[in-house]
Backbone bond lengths (Angstrom), bond angles and torsions (degrees), N, CA, C in turn:
res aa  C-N    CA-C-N  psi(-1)  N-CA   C-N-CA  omega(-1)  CA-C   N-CA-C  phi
1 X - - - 1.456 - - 1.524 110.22 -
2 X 1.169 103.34 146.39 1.670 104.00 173.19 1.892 139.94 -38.53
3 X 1.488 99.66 -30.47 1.557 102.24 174.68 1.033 106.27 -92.65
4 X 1.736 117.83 -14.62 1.698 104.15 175.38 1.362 124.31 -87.44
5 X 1.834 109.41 -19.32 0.799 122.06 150.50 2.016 150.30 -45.83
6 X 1.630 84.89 -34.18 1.824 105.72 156.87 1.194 122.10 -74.37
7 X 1.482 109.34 -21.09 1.607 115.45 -164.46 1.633 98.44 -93.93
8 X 1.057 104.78 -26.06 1.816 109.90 -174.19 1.551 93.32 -85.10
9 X 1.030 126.24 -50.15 1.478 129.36 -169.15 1.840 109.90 -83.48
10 X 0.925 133.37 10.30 1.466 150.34 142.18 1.412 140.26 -115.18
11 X 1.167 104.62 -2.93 1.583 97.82 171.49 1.272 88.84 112.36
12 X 1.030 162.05 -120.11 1.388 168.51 -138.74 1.428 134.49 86.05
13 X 2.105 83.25 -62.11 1.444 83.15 150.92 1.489 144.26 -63.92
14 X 1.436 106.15 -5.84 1.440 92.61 -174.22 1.465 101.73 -113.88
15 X 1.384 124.93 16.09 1.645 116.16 177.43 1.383 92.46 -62.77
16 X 1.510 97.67 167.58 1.373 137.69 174.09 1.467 102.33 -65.84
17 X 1.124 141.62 -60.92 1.505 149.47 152.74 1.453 115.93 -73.20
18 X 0.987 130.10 117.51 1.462 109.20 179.04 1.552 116.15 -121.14
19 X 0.921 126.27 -144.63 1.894 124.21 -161.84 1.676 91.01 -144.86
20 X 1.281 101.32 142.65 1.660 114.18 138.53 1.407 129.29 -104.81
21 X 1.462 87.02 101.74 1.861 93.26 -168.72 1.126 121.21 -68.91
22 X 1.293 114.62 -1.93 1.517 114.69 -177.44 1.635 108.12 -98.98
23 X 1.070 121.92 7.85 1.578 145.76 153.72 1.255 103.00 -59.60
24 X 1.526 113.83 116.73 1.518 113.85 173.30 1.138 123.85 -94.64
25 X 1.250 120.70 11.02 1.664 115.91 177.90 2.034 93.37 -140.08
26 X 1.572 115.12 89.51 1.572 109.81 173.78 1.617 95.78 -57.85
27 X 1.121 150.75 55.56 1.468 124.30 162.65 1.695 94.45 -132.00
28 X 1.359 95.31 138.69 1.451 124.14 -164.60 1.361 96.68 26.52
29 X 1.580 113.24 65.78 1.589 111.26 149.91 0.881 93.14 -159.51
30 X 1.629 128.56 -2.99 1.469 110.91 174.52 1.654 107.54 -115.71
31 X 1.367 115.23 139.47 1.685 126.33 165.27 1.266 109.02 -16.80
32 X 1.534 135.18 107.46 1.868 113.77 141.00 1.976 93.66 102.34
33 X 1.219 115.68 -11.29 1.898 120.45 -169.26 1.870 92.43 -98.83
34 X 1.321 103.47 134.14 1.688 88.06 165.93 1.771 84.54 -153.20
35 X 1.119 101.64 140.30 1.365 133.95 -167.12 1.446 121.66 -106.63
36 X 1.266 124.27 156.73 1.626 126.07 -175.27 1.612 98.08 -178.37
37 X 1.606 83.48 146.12 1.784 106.40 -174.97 1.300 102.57 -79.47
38 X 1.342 106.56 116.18 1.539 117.92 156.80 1.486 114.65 -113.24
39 X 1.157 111.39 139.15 1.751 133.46 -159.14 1.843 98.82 8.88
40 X 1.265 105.77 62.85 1.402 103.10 161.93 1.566 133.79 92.96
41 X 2.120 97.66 -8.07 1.392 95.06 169.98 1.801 88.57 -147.74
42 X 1.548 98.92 149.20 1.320 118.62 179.68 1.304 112.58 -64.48
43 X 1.482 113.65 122.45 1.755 126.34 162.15 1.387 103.09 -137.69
44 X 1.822 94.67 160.40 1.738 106.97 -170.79 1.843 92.70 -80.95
45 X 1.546 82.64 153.94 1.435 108.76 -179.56 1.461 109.89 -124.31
46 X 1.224 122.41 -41.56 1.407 133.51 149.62 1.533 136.28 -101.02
47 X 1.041 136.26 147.69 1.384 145.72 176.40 1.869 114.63 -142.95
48 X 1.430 84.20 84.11 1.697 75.28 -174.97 1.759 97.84 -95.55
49 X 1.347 120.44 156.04 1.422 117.34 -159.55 1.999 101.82 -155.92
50 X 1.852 97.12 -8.16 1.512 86.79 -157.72 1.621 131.47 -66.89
51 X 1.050 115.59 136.64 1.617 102.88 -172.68 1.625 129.03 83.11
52 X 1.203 99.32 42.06 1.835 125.56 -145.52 1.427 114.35 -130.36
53 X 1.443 92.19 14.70 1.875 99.02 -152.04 1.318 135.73 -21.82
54 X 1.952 79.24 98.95 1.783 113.12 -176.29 1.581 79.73 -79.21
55 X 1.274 130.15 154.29 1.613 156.10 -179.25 1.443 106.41 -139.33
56 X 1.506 116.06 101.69 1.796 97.14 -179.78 1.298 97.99 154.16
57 X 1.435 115.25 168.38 1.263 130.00 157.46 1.379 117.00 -60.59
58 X 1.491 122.76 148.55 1.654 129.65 170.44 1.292 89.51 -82.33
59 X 1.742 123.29 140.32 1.393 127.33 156.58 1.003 119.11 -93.01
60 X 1.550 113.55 132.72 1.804 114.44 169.28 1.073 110.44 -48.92
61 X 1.353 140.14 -2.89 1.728 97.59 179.98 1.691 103.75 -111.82
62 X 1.723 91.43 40.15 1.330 106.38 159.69 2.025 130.30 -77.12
63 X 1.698 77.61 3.75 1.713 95.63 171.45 1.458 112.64 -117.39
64 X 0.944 124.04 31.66 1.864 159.08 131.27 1.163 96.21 -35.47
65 X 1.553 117.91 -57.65 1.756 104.44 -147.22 1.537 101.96 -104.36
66 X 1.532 109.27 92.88 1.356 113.99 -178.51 1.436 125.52 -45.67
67 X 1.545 84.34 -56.89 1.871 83.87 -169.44 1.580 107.69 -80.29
68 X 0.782 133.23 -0.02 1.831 133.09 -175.40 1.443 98.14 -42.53
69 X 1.227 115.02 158.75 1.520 111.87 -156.48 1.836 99.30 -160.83
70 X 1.312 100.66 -2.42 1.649 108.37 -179.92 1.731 96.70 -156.93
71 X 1.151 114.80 129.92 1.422 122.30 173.21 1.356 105.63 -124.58
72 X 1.582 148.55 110.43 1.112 145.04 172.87 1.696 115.85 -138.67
73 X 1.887 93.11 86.73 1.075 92.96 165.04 1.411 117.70 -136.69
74 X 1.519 96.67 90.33 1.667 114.40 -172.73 1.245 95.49 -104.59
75 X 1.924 106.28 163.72 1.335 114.34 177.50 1.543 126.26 53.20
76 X 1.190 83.93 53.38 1.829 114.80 -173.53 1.549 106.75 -116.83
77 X 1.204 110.54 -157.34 1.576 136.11 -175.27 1.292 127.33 -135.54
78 X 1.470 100.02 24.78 1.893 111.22 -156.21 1.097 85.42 -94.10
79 X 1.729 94.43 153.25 1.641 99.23 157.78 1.593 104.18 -160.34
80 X 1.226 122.89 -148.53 1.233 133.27 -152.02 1.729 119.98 47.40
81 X 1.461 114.68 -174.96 1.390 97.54 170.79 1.599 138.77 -67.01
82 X 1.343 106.18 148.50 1.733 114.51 174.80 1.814 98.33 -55.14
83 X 1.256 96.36 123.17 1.995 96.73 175.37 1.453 107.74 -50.75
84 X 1.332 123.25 136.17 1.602 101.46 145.46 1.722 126.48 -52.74
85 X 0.937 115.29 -15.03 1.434 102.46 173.70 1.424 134.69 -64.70
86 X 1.771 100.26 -3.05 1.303 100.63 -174.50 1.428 115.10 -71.53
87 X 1.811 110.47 -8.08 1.795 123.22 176.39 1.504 96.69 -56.01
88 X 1.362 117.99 -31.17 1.745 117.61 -156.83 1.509 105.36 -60.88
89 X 1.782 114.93 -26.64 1.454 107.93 -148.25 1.377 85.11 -86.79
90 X 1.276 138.19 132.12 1.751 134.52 -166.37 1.797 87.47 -115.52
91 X 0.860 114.46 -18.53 1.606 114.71 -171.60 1.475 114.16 -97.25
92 X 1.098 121.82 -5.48 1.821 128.93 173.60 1.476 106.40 -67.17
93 X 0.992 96.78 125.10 1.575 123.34 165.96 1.352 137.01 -89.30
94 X 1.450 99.49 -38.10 1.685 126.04 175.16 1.311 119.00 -149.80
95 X 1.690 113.57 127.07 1.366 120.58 -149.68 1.476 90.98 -133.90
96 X 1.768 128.12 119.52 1.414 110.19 -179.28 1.593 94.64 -133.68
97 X 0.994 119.88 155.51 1.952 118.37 -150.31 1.334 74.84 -154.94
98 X 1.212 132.91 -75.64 1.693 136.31 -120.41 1.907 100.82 -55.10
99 X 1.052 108.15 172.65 1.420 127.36 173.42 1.970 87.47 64.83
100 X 1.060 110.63 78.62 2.105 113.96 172.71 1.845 90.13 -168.81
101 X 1.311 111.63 175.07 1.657 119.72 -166.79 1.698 80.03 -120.91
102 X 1.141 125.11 88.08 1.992 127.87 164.28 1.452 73.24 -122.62
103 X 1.761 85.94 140.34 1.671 127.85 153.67 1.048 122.27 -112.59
104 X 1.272 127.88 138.52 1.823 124.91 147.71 1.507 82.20 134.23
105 X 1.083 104.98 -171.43 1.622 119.60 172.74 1.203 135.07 -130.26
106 X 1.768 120.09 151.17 1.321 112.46 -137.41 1.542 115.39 -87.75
């Protein structure tokens, strides 16, 4: 799945907050994830992460998480390119990247 997918692809273990991935439901049990019922089943709406030192590539199937509606993971350690998939999230509202080492263009 997509947040386990960031967590494998940044280090996870070594954020400042970290996750138990073997937790099957990240909503209000996981660090920085906050969740809300849409037509009847729970998806993230937020992912705040900034300053958490994620180390790593962002993974495309970081456009998995449709309804996300806040992405804040500034003041990180990311780098390489921003996925195109981030076009997928049609429901984001607020997108905060800056202070990470990504190249190329978005």
């Amino acid at each position: 799945d997509s947040l386990k997918d960031l967590y494998y692809s940044t280090n996870g273990a070594l954020w400042l907050h970290t996750w138990n991935v073997t937790s099957s439901d990240p909503c209000g049990a996981w660090y920085g994830v906050t969740c809300s019922e849409v037509m009847g089943d729970c998806h993230v709406r937020q992912l705040t992460l900034a300053a958490n030192n994620l180390v790593g590539r962002f993974p495309n199937s970081i456009g998995n998480l449709t309804y996300i509606a806040d992405l804040e993971l500034q003041s990180n350690q990311l780098w390489g390119g921003i996925p195109s998939s981030i076009g997928d999230l049609v429901q984001l509202q607020n997108l905060n990247l800056y202070s990470n080492q990504f190249t190329g263009s978005i």
